[in-house]
C-alpha positions in Angstrom: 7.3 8.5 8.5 8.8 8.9 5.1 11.0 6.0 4.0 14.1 6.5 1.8 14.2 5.1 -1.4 17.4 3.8 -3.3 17.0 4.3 -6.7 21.0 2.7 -7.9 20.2 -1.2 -6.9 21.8 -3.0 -9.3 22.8 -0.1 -11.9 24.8 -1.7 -13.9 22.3 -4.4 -14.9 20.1 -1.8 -16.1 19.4 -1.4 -19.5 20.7 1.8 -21.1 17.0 3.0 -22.5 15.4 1.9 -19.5 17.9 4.2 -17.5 17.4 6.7 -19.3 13.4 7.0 -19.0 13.7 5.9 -15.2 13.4 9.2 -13.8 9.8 9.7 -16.0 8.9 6.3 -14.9 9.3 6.8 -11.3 7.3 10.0 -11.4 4.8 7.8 -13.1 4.7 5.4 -10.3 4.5 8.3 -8.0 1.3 10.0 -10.0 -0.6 6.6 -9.9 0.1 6.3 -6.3 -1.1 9.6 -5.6 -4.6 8.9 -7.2 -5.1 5.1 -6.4 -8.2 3.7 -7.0 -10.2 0.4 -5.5 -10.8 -2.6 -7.5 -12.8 -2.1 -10.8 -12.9 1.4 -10.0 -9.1 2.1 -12.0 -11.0 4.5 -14.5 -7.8 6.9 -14.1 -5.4 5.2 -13.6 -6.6 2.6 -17.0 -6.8 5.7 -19.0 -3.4 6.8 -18.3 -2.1 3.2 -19.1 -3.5 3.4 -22.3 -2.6 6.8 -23.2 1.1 5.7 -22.6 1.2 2.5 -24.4 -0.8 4.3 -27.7 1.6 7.3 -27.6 4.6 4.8 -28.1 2.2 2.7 -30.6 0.9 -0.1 -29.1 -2.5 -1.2 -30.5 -4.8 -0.7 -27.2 -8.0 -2.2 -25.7 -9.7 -0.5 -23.2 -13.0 -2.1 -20.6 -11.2 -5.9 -20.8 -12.9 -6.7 -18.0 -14.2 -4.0 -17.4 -11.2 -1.8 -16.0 -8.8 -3.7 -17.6 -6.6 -2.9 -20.3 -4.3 -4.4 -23.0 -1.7 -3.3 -25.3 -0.4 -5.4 -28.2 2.7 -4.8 -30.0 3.8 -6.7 -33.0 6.9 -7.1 -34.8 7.2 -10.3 -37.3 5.0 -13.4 -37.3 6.9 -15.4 -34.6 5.3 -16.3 -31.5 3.2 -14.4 -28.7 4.0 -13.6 -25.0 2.1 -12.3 -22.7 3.3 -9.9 -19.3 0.5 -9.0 -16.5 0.6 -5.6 -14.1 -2.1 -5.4 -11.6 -3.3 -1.7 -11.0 -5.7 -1.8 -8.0 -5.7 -0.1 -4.3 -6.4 -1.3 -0.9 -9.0 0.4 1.0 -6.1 1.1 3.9 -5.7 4.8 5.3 -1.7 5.3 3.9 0.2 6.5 6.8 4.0 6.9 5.1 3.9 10.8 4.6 5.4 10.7 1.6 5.5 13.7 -0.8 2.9 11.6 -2.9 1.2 9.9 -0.2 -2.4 9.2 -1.4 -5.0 11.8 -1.7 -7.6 9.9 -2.2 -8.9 9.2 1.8 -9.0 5.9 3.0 -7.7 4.4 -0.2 -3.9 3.6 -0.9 -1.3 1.5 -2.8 -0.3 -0.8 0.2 0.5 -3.5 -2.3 2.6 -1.8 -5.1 0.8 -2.5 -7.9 1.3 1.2 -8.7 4.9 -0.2 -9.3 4.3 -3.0 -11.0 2.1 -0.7 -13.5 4.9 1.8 -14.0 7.7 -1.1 -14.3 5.8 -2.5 -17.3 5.1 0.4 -18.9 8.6 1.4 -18.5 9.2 -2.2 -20.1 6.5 -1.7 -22.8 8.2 1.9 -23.9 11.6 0.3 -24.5 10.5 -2.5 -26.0 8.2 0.3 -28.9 11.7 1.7 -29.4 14.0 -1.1 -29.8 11.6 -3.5 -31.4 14.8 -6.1 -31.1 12.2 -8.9 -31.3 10.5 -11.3 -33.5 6.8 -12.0 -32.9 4.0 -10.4 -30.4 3.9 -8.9 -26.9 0.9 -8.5 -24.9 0.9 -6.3 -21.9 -2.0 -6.8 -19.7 -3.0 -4.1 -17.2 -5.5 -5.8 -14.6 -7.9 -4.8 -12.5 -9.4 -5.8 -9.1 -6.7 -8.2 -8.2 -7.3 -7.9 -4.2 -9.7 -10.3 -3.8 -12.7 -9.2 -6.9 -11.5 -11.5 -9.3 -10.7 -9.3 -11.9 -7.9 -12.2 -13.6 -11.3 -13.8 -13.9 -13.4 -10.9 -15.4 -10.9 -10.5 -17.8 -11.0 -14.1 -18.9 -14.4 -14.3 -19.1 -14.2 -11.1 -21.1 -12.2 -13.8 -23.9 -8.7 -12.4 -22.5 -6.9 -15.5 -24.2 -9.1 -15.8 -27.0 -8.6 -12.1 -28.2 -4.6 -11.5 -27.1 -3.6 -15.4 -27.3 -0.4 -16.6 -25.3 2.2 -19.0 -25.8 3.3 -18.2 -22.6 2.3 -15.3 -19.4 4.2 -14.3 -16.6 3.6 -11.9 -13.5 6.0 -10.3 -11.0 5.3 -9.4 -7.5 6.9 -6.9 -4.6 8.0 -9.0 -1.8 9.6 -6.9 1.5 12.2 -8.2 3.0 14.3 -9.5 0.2 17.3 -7.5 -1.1 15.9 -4.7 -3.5 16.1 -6.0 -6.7 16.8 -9.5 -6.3 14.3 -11.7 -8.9 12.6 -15.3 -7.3 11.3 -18.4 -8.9 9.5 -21.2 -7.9 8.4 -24.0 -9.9 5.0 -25.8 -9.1 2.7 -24.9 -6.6 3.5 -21.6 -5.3 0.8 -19.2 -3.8 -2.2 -20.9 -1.8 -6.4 -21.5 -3.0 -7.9 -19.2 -0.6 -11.7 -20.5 0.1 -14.0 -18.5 2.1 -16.0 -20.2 4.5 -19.4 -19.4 6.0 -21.3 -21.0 8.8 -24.9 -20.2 10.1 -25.3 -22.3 13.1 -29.6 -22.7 14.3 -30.1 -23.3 17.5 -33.5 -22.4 20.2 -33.5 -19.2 21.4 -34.1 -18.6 25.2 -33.6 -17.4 28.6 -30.1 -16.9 29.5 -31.1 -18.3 33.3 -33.2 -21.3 31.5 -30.2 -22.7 29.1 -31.4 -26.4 29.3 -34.6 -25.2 27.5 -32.5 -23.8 24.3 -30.1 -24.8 22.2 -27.4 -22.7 22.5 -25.8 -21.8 19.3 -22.7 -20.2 20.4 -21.5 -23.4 22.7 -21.7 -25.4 18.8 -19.7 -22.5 17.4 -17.1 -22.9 20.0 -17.2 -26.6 19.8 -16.7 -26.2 15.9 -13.7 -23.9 16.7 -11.7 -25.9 18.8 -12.7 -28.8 16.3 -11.5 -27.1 13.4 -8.1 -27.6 14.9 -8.1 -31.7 14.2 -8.5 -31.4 10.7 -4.6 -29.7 10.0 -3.3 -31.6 12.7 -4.6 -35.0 12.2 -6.0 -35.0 9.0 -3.5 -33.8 6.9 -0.5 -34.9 6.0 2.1 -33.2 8.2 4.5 -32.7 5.3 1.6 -30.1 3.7 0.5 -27.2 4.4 -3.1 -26.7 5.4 -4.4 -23.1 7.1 -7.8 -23.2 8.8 -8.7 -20.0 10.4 -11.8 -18.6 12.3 -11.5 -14.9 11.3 -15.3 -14.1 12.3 -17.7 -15.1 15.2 -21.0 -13.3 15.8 -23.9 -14.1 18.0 -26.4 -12.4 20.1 -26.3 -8.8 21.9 -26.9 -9.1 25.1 -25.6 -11.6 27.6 -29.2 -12.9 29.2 -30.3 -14.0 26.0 -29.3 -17.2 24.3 -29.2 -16.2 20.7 -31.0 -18.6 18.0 -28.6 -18.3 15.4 -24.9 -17.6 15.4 -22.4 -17.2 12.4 -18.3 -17.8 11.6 -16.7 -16.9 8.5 -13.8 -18.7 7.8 -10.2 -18.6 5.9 -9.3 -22.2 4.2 -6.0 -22.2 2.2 -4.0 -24.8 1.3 -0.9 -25.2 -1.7 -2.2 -28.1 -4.1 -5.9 -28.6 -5.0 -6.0 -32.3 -3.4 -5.5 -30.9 0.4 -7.9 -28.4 -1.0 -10.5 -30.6 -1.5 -10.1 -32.4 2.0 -10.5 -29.6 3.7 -13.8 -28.9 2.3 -14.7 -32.9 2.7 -13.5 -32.5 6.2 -14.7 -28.9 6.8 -18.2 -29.8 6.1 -18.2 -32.9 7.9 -17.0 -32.0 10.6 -19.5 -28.9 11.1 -22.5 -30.7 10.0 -21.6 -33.2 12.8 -20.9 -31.4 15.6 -24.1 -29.2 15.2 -26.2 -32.4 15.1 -24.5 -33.5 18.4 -26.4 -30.4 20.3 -29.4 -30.4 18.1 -28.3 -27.9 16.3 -28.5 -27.4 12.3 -25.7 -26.0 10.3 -25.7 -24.5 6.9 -22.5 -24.1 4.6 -21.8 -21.8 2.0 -18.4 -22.5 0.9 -17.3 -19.9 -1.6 -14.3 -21.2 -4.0 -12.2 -17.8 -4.0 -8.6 -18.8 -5.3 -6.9 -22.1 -6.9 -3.8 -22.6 -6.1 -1.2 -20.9 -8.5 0.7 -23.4 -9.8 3.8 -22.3 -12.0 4.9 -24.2 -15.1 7.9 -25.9 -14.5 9.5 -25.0 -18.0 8.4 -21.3 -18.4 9.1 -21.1 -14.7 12.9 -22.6 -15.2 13.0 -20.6 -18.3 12.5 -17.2 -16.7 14.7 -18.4 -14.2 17.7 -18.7 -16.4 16.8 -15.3 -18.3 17.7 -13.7 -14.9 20.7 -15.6 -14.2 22.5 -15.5 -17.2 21.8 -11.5 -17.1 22.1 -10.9 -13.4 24.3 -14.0 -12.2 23.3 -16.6 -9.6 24.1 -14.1 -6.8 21.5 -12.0 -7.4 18.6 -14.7 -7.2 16.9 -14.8 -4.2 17.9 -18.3 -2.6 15.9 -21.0 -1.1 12.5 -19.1 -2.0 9.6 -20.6 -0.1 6.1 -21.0 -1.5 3.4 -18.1 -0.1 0.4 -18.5 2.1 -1.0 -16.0 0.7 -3.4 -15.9 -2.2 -3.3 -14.3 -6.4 -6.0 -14.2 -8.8 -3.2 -14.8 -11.6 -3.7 -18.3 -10.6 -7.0 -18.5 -12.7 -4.9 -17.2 -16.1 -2.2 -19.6 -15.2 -4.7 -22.5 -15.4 -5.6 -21.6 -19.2 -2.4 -20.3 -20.2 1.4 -21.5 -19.6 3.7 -19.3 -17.5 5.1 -18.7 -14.2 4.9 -16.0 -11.5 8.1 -14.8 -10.2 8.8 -12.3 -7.4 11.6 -8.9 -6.7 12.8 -8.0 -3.3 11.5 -5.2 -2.3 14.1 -3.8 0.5 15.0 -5.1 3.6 15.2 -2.3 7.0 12.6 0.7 6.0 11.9 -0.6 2.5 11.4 -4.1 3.7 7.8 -2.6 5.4 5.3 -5.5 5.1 2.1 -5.5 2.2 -0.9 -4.1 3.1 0.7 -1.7 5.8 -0.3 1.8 6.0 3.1 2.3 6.0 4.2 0.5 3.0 5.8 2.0 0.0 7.0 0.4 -3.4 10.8 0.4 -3.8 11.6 2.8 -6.6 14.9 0.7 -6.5 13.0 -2.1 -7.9 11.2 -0.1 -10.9 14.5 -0.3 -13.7 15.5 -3.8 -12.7 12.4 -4.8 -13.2 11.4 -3.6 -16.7 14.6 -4.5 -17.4 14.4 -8.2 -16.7 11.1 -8.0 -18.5 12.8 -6.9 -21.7 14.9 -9.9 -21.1 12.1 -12.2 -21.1 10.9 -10.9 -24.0 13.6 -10.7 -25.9 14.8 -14.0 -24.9 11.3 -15.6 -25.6 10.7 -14.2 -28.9 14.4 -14.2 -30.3 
């Protein structure tokens, strides 16, 4: 299925020298999403980033953790800002059949980061030209953002030490909403995502002798239906709070009572206190009802994601960039925090800034993330480099 893509949203908002690169730009987005490449595996498409932004004379560093890239521009002695793309693929089989559907099997841009690369180099070309600002821009390229960390590897690789921030700010593809259309949020606004796993030992036996065993797999389905009172009677009811048993595995055959049995579970919650009482509970809980059967549990609880909290005065900040450009109509109203998880959480713990969102489409272009038949809206690609010359111009006037 090949999905049309508008390419006029908002036209008159765009900015002249953005318009007038958008055709090169797209085909950008369209090369990278040709060739996409798994987290902190972007070799390609890093070396492409950073041919661009030194051809229009950024100062570039390559390997920031590791696949990641930065490009620093500079233009008085005010003060700095910085703007983050993510470049990795999903390992998802694309399915659009689009002229430059991926060639690279098994691996595809289900998440648009191939358009959120190409919309800040589009950004970071007219902002080379114009230069209509007063202090430095840092444009960070980052790797490995589905699920490997790679906001982390770049701040352990001194990210904010070598390219410091007064402020940072990220924009994301949402489906559903109006092409085009820019979201804020201020305060929590993406979910921690912990991953949870549990080994549950039991005895081993007979399947037609179960009273002389200890049956792992009736604990694990005692622990699952458990689970269930920690949202509902443990937390408040005015939070949110997502427990959920994605994996259960035990034995092989069905007359043998396995000895050991394993779940691997999803814990997400929106502010780091329900956070932490769902591991208090979590581990509780399991530890308990395995001791009721004379069973032993172990626990390794991986902390994956904090919760991304966005500042309240970057985030009403970028906020009225937009509306004062695009006019109240063209925010996205009433916008709802995410469930979902984003490594830019760890940079916005260090660093100032806020994470805002673009409608991707609604009907075909409104295809959910991380669908084989998801594309980025090429729609989106001016407005958004557009807004982020806004920012920049705004925050560094």
């Amino acid at each position: 299925m090949i999905l049309s893509r508008s390419t006029t949203v908002h036209a008159d908002h765009v900015l002249p020298g953005i318009a007038a690169s958008q055709n090169e730009m797209i085909a950008l987005r369209h090369r990278i999403h040709a060739h996409p490449e798994l987290g902190f595996e972007e070799f390609t498409t890093a070396e492409l980033v950073a041919q661009c932004l030194t051809q229009w004379g950024f100062e570039v560093s390559r390997g920031v953790g590791k696949t990641g890239v930065v490009g620093t521009l500079k233009n008085g002695p005010g003060r700095a800002i910085g703007l983050r793309a993510d470049m990795d693929a999903l390992p998802i089989q694309e399915a659009t059949g689009l002229p430059y559907a991926s060639r690279n099997d098994g691996v595809m841009h289900a998440c648009g980061h191939d358009g959120h690369t190409a919309t800040l180099l589009a950004a970071g070309q007219y902002l080379a030209q114009t230069r209509v600002f007063n202090g430095t821009v840092h444009l960070v390229f980052q790797p490995a953002e589905e699920g490997l960390g790679g906001a982390r590897k770049m701040l352990e690789d001194g990210l904010l030490e070598r390219f410091p921030c007064d402020a940072i700010f990220a924009m994301h593809n949402v489906p559903g909403y109006p092409a085009g259309q820019l979201g804020f949020y201020s305060g929590p606004f993406m979910a921690s995502a912990d991953t949870v796993t549990i080994t549950i030992k039991g005895v081993g036996g007979h399947g037609a002798v179960p009273h002389k065993a200890v049956d792992p797999v009736v604990v694990c389905s005692s622990i699952v239906i458990a689970l269930q009172s920690i949202v509902s009677r443990n937390v408040n009811p005015q939070e949110t709070a997502i427990i959920t048993v994605g994996s259960l595995h035990a034995g092989s055959v069905s007359n043998v009572i396995p000895a050991t049995a394993e779940m691997i579970l999803s814990v997400r919650a929106l502010t780091p206190q329900i956070r932490q009482l769902l591991e208090v509970r979590i581990t509780e809980l399991v530890q308990g009802q395995a001791a009721s059967f004379g069973a032993q549990a172990h626990i390794d609880y991986q902390h994956c994601h904090p919760v991304l909290i966005n500042d309240p005065e970057q985030t009403a900040f970028a906020r009225e960039v937009a509306r004062e450009w695009l006019g109240e109509g063209q925010l996205i109203e009433d916008l709802r925090p995410f469930t979902a998880s984003e490594d830019f959480a760890f940079i916005l713990e260090k660093c100032p800034g806020s994470y805002l969102v673009i409608g991707n489409g609604q009907g075909d272009s409104g295809c959910l993330l991380h669908n084989p038949g998801y594309d980025f809206n090429d729609a989106c690609l001016p407005i958004g480099a557009s807004y982020w010359v806004k920012l920049v111009e705004r925050f560094l006037r």
